[in-house]
C-alpha positions as semicolon CSV with decimal commas, in nm:
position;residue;x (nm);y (nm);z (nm)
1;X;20,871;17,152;-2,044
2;X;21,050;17,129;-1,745
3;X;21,070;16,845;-1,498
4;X;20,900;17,034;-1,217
5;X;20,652;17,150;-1,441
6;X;20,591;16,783;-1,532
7;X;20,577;16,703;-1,205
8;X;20,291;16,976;-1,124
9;X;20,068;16,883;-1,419
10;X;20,147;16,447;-1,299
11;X;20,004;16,582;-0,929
12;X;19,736;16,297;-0,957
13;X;19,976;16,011;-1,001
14;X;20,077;16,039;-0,633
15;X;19,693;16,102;-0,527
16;X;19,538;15,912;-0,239
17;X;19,152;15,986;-0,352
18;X;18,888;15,955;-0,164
19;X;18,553;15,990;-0,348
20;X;18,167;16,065;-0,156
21;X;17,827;16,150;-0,244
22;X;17,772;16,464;0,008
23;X;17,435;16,357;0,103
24;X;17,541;15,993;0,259
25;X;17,887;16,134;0,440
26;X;17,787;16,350;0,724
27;X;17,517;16,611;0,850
28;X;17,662;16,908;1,008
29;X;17,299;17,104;1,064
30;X;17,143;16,799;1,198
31;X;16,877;16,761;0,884
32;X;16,931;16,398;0,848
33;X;17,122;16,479;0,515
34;X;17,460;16,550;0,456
35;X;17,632;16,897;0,332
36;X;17,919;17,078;0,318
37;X;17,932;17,193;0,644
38;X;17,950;16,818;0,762
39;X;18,259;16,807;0,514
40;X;18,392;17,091;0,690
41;X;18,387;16,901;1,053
42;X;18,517;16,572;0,895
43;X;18,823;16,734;0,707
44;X;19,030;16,623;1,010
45;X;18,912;16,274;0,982
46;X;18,945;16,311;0,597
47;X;19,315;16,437;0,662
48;X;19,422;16,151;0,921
49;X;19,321;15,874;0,692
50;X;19,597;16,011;0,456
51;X;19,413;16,128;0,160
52;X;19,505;16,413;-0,040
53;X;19,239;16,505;-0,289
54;X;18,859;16,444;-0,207
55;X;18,636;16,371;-0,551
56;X;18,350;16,508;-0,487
57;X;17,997;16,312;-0,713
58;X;17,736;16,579;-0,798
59;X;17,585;16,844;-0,542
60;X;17,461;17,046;-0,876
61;X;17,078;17,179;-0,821
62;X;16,893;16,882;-0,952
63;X;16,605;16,674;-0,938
64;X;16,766;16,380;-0,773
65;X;16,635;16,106;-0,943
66;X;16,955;15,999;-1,065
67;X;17,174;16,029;-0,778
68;X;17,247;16,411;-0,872
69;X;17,354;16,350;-1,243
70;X;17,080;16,462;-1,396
71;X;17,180;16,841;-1,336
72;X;16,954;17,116;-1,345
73;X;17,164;17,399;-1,339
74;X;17,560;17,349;-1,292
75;X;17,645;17,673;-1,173
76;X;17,427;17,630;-0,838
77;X;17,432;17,450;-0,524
78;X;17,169;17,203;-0,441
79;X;17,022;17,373;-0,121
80;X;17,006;17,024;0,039
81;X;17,377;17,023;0,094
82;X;17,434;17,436;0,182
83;X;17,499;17,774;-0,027
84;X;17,791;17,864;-0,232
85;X;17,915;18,021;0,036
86;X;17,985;17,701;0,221
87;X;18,097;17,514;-0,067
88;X;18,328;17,813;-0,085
89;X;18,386;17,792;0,313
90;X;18,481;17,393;0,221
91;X;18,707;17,451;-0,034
92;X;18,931;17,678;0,159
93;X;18,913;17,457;0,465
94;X;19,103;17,145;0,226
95;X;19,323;17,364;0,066
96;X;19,465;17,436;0,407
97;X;19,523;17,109;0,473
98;X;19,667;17,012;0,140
99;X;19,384;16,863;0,022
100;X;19,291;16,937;-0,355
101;X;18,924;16,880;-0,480
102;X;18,807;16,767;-0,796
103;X;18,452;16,759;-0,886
104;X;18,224;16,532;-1,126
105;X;18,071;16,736;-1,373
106;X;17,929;16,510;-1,656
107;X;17,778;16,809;-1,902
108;X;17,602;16,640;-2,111
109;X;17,366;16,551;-1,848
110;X;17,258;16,919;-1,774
111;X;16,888;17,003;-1,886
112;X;16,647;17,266;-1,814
């Protein structure tokens, strides 16, 4: 392996993370909960305080009565906090900023 390829796959050693629970960080439709369109309008803040990778704590559809870990179905949104589209919409918004995104997906916590 080469060094730079070292270096790409070691991108997290260098990381400034900044972790949230979408639903306490900021409403951006004014529904008293937040979603990823309130991510959208903070990236700037997000940006300015120097992070570079936001980790993001569950916003699978779920129940909610364990602060979003106990996952109904991982491959949707929970409507609370927007559509796939703006989770989509929020993802290209970091990425032009530099920002990477990783997610907390615990599997073994997904039920029907």
């Amino acid at each position: 392996m080469t060094d730079t390829a070292n270096n790409e796959n070691l991108w997290f050693k260098d990381t400034i993370f900044y972790s949230l629970l979408i639903h306490s960080f900021y409403d951006g439709n004014n529904d008293g909960i937040g979603d990823f369109r309130g991510l959208v309008d903070k990236l700037d803040y997000l940006e300015d305080l120097g992070i570079n990778c936001i980790s993001l704590l569950p916003f699978y559809k779920s129940p909610l009565k364990d602060d979003g870990y106990d996952i109904a179905d991982y491959r949707q949104i929970h409507p609370n906090y927007g559509s796939l589209d703006d989770f989509s919409q929020f993802l290209e918004e970091a990425h032009k900023r530099g920002i990477r995104v990783v997610i907390d997906l615990i599997v073994n916590h997904t039920s029907t």
